[in-house]
N, C-alpha and C positions, 0 to 999 in steps of 0.2 A: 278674581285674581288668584285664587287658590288654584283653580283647575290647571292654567299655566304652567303655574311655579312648580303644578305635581308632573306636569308630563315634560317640564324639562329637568327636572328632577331624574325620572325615568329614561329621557334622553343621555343623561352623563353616564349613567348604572349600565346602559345597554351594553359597551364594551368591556365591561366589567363580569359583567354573563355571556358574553361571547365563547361558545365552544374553543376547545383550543383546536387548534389548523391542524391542516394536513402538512405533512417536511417532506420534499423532495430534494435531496441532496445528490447536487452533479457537482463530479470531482474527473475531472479530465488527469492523464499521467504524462508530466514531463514540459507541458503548457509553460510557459513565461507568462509573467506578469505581463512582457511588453505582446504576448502575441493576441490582441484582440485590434478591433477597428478601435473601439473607445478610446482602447487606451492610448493612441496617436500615432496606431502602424497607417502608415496609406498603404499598405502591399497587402495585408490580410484579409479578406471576406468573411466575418463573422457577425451578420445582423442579429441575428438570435440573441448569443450573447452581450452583445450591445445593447439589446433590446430591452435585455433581463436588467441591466445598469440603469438605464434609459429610465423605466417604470419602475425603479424601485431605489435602489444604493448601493453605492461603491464604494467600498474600502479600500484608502489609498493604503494605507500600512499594514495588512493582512499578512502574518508570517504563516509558513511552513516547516516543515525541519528540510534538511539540506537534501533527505532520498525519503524513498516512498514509504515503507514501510514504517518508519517513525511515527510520520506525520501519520499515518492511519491509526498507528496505535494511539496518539496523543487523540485523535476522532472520536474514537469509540468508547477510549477512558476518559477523557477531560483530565488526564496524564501525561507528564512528558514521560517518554518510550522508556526511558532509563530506568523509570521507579518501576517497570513492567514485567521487565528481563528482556525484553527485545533488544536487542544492538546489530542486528546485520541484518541485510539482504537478501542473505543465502546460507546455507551452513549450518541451516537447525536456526540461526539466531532472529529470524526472521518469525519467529512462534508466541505470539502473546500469551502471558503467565496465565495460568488455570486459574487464579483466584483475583482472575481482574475484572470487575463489570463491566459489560458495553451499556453504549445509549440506546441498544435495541432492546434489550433487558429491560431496561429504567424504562423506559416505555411502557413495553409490554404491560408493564404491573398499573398504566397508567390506562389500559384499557387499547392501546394501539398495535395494529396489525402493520409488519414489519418485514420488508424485504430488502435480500441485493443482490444487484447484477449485474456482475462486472468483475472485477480485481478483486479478490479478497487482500491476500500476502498478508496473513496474521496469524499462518497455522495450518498445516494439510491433515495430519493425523485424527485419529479418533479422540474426541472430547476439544480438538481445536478448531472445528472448522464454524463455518457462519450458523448454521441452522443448529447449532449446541451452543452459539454464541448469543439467542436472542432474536435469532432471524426468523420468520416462519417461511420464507421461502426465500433459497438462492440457488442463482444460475449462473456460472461463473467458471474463476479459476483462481487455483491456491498461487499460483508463482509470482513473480516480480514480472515476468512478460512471458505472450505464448507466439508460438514460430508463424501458424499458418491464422490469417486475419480471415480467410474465407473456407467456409466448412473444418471451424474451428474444431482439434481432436485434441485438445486439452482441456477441457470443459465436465463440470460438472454439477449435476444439481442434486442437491439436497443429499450431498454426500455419495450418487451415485454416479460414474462417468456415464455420460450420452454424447448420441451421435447428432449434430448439428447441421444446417445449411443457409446461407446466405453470409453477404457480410457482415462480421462481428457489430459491428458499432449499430447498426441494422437490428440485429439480435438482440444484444442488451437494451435495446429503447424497446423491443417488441414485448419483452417482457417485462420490461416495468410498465408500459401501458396497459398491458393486461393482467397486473398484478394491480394495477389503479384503479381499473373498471372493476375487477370482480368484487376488491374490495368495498365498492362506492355502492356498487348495484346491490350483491350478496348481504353485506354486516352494514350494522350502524356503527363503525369504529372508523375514528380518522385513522390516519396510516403513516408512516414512515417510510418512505421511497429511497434507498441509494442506490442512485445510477453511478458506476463506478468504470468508467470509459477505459478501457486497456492503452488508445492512442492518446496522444500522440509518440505514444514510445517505442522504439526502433523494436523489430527490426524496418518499423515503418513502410509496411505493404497496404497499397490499394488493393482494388477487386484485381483479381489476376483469374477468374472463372469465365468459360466461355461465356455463360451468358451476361456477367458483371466486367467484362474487364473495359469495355469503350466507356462506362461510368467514369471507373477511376484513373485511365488515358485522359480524358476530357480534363479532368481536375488537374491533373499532371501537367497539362498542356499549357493551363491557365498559368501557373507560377514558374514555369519555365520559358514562357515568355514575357517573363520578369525578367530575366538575364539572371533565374537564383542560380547557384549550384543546384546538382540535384538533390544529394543531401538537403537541402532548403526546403526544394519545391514539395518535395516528397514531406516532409513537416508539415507544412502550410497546407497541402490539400487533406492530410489526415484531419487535422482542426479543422476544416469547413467543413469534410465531413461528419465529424460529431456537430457542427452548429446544426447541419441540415434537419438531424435527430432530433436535437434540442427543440428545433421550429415546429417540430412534430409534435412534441412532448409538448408543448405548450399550447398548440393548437387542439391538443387532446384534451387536455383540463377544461380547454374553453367550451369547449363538446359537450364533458361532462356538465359543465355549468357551474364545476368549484371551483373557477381558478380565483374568486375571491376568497375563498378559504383555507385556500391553498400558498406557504412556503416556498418558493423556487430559492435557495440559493446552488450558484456556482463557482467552483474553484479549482485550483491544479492541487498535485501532493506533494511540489518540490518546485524550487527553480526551474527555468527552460532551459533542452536543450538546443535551441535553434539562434540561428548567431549571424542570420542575414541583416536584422534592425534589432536593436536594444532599446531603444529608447536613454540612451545615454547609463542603462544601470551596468554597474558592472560583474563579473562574475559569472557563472551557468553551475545548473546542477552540478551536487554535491560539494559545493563551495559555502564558504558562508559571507560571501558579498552580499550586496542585496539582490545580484540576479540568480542565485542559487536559493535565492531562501524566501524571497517577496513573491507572494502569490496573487493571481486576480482574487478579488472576490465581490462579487454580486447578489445582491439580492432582492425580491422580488415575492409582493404583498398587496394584490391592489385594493385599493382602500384602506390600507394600513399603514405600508409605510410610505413616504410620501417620494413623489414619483420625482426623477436627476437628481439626487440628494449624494451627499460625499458626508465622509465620517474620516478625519483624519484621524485620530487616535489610534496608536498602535494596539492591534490587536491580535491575537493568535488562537491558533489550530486545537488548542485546549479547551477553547472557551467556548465552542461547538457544545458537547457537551450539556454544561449548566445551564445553555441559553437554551435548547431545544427541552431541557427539562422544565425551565421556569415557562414557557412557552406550554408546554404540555400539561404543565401541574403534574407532574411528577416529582416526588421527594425525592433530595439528591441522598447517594449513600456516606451515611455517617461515622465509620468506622476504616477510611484510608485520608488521605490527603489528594486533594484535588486541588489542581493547578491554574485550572479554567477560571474563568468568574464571567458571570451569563453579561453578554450585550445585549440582553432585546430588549431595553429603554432605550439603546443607539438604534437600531433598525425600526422603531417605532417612530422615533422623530427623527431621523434621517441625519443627525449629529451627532459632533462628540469631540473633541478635543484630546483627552485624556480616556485609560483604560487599563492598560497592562503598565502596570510601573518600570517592570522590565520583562524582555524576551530572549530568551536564551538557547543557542545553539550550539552542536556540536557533532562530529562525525569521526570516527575512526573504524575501518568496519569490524577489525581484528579486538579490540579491548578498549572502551571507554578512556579516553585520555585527556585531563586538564589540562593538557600543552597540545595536544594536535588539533588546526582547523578547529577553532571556537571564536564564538562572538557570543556578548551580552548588547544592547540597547534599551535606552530610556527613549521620553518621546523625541530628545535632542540628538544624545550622543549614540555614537554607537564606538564599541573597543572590540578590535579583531586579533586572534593570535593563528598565524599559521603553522604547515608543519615545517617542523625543520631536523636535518638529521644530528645537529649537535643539541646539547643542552637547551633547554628552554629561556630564550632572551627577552627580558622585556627591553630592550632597544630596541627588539623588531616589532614591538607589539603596533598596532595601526589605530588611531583614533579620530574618527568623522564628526562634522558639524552636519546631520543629516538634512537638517532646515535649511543651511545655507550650501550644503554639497550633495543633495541628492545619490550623486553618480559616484561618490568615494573615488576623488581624483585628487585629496589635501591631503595628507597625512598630518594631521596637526598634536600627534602625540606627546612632543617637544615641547610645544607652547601651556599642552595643558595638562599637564604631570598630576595634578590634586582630583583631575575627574579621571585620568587613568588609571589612579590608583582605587577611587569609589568604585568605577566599574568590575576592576580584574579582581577585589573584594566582592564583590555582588555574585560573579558568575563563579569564583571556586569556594562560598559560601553553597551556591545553592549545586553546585553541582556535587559538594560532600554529602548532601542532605541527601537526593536523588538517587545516589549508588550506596550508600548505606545500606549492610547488611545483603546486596545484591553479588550473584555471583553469573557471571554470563559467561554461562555455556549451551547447548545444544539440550532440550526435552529429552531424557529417555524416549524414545521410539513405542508410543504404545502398542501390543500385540495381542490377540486373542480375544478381542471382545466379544469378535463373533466368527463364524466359519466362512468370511471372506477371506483373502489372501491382504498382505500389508506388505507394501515394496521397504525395502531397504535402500535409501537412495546414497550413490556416492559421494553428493553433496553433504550425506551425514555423518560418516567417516574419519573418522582420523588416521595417517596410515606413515608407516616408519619401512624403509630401507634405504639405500643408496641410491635405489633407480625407481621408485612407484613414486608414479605422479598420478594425481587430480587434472583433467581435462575436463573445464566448462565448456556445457553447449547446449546452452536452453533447458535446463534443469532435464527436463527425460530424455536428454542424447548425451548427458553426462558421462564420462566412466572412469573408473582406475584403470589405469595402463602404466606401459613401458616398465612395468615389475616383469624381474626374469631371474633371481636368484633366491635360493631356499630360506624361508624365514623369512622375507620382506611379505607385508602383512598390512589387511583395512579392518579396521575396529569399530563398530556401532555400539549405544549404549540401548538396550531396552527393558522395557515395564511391561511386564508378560500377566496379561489380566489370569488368567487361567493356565496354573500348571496341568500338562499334557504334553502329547506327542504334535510334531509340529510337520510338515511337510516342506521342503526347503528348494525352492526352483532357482537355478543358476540364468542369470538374459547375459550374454557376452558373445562377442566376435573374435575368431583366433584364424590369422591366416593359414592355409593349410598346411604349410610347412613346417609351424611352428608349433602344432599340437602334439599332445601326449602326456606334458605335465599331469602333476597332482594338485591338486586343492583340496587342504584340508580346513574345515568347518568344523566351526567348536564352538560352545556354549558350558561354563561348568564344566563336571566330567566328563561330559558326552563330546562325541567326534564322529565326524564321518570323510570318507577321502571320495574327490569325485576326478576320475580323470578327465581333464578337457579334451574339448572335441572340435572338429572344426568348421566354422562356416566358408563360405565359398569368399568371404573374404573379412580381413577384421573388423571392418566397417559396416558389416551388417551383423545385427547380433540376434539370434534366434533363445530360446528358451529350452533348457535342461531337465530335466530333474534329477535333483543328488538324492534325494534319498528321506530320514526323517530324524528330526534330534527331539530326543525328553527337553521340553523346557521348565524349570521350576520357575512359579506365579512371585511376581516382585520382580525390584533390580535385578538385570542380569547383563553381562558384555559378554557379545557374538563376535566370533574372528573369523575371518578368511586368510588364511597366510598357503604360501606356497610350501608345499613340504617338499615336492621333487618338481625339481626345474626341467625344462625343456630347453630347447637351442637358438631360443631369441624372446621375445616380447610373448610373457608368461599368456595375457588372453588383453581384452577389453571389457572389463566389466563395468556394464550398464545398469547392474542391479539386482538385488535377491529379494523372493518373495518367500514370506514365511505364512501358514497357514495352518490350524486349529485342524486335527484330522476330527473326524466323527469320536463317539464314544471312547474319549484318550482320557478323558477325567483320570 
């Protein structure tokens, strides 16, 4: 009777000493909750991700924040983005605060080898990019989105740009497969995998290369004889093509032989933008309905977690974090507040009812605001305020019975005045807590770390005249233009590692007509004047060089202002590169 009792004894223990798993984290960009088969599209092709649901669990209540880069920073800190300094997409504000930990860090320290590839958008400069963040290796790009999906030239790894080929979505699954293997083969360390898929977000290109482009025709074809829009179809075939990945990715595990040891979850980084089928939710990206802000999420554990299982319980984008920590046996960091609280007893037994007491949203990209575009939810109610240009009303505030209105098509604010008021308490409680002692603006511009050059981008800029505008266009075809009088002026802030002599290249297009001006270039005392020059046309912009300025090491604000005007539109600038000469100590 003893021997029994001892080996079932050791029977219960065994999952108790079970290594902790390998995490594959896939996060598609711009994805709806409704765009998968599972979730009850008939027009979409997505087995893969079905599959991942299928064998593992789906979270009907998984939040996001309303745009991408929130929700990433809430990823990697188990933070809402607000306590971070992050608030924008673009603008410098899209840069996670230096004194934030990632879950690749916490990791790390737990023994686990760490990659990602794909989208960072947490930080381009020196001291913020992934591989300073905890990663040991990423292949990617710092923006919100890159222009060309095939022989991608915005790409970078391990902080140095490279030249690439085939399609993107192709690319990022090649290299976390062979960040999987080397790992698996090479070390005894489980791993941390984020695949970080650029699509499905615009500018939503298939293969357009001679030898790629009847691929992504073919897929085009399929949802266009849907009767989609193209805008649609162009959506829908980007998604099947990362499922294809996906089928990839997962057939690789199976290769290897860990896919029992192995993590798979899957999720978007925000609402969908695609607007052919809803599934009755309402709202898209950058809104805080629930189709701006409900994300899929799957995951997938075989022999762990048990296979078609649903977890209703609200849960969110924070809670990543603590759960892949308590999952790792890694210590959480004891010296900030964290927002998160681990789910892996729900992914373990494939339930849950209850989880995040409440989840909280908001977006303004210009200045955190308790009155624009916000929502709080419990696992009932949810209280929405949008923007408005007068004062902030609460008779326009909106309040859901989410259990009996899914799709937020009652307004029932009126009838239930006592939870209106609980909720819009709850969300400008925690949202004081959150921006406390926070100031959001743009990172000084690190410079001089080392004797590479560091672009000064327009998007970092601040810039004062009558007539300079800011033109967006895919972050590096950015520029300041349409300045043409003396004194209208772009202002960057930078953190100059090493006082020296700097070398300063002008990138801009000036049509030929209109050249001759002056630009003067200042830092502190120092100046230099460069006269423009011209390309063959302003839309092409070629590279300069002005000349060199002393920089002193610490704070410093670098100007370009027009000292002498020319006779129409001053240049187009695309950019200045400052760079550490040799022996300037």
């Amino acid at each position: 009777m003893i021997r029994p009792l001892f080996f079932a004894f050791l029977a219960g223990l065994l999952p108790l000493l079970a290594a902790p798993p390998n995490i594959v984290l896939i996060m598609t960009d711009d994805q709806g909750y409704w765009d998968t088969g599972i979730s009850g599209n008939p027009h979409i092709s997505t087995p893969h991700m079905d599959r991942i649901a299928r064998e593992g669990v789906q979270f009907t209540r998984f939040y996001a924040a309303p745009v991408c880069a929130p929700t990433r920073a809430g990823v990697m800190t188990g933070r809402y983005y607000l306590r971070t300094g992050l608030y924008n997409t673009r603008f410098g504000g899209d840069t996670l605060g230096k004194n934030e930990i990632t879950v690749a860090q916490l990791l790390k320290r737990a023994n686990y080898r760490t990659g990602l590839f794909g989208k960072w958008h947490l930080g381009k400069y020196h001291g913020y990019q992934p591989q300073q963040r905890g990663f040991d290796e990423f292949l990617g790009h710092y923006h919100g989105h890159i222009e060309r999906y095939e022989f991608a030239d915005q790409l970078v790894h391990n902080g140095h740009p490279v030249k690439t080929r085939g399609y993107v979505s192709e690319l990022f699954t090649d290299a976390a497969m062979d960040f999987i293997s080397a790992t698996h083969k090479q070390t005894d360390q489980p791993f941390l995998c984020t695949l970080m898929f650029n699509a499905p977000h615009s500018p939503w290109v298939l293969d357009t290369s001679h030898y790629g482009q009847p691929e992504g025709d073919k897929l085009l074809t399929k949802y266009l004889a849907k009767n989609m829009p193209i805008r649609e179809a162009r959506i829908y075939a980007l998604i099947e093509r990362v499922d294809q990945n996906i089928g990839r990715l997962l057939a690789h595990l199976k290769t290897l032989g860990i896919e029992r040891d192995t993590l798979v979850i899957f999720m978007s980084d925000n609402g969908g933008v695609s607007k052919f089928w809803k599934g009755g939710l309402r709202g898209n990206k950058a809104g805080v309905h629930e189709g701006g802000v409900r994300s899929p999420f799957y995951a997938r554990w075989p022999g762990t977690i048990p296979a078609g299982s649903k977890v209703e319980a609200q849960t969110s984008h924070v809670d990543l974090l603590p759960t892949f920590c308590e999952l790792a046996e890694a210590p959480l960091p004891n010296d900030r507040q964290l927002d998160g609280k681990s789910f892996a007893s729900l992914l373990k037994t494939g339930r849950g009812k209850q989880h995040q007491p409440y989840v909280y949203h908001t977006w303004d990209r210009y200045t955190p605001n308790p009155d624009k575009r916000w929502s709080v939810s419990d696992q009932r109610w949810k209280l929405i305020g949008l923007f408005t240009k007068t004062k902030p009303d609460p008779t326009k505030w909106q309040l859901y019975d989410l259990q009996a209105d899914p799709g937020e098509t009652k307004n029932i604010a009126g009838q239930h005045p006592v939870e209106a008021r609980r909720l819009r308490k709850a969300f400008t409680d925690w949202f004081s807590e959150v921006t406390a002692g926070q100031t959001y603006r743009p990172v000084p511009i690190p410079v001089g770390h080392d004797m590479r050059p560091v672009e000064l981008q327009p998007s970092w800029a601040t810039w004062t005249g009558p007539h300079i505008n800011y033109t967006f266009d895919g972050y590096d075809w950015d520029t300041i233009d349409s300045w043409k009088t003396k004194g209208e002026q772009a202002v960057w802030q930078l953190e100059v590692a090493q006082a020296g002599r700097y070398a300063v290249t002008l990138h801009y297009g000036c049509a030929p007509l209109l050249a001759g001006g002056t630009l003067r270039l200042s830092a502190k005392s120092q100046s230099l004047d460069h006269k423009v020059r011209a390309t063959v046309t302003a839309e092409q912009f070629s590279q300069f060089p002005a000349g060199a300025l002393n920089l002193p090491a610490g704070k410093t604000t670098f100007k370009a202002t027009i000292h002498h005007a020319g006779s129409g539109e001053f240049m187009r600038l695309n950019g200045i590169h400052l760079q550490r000469l040799p022996n300037s100590r």
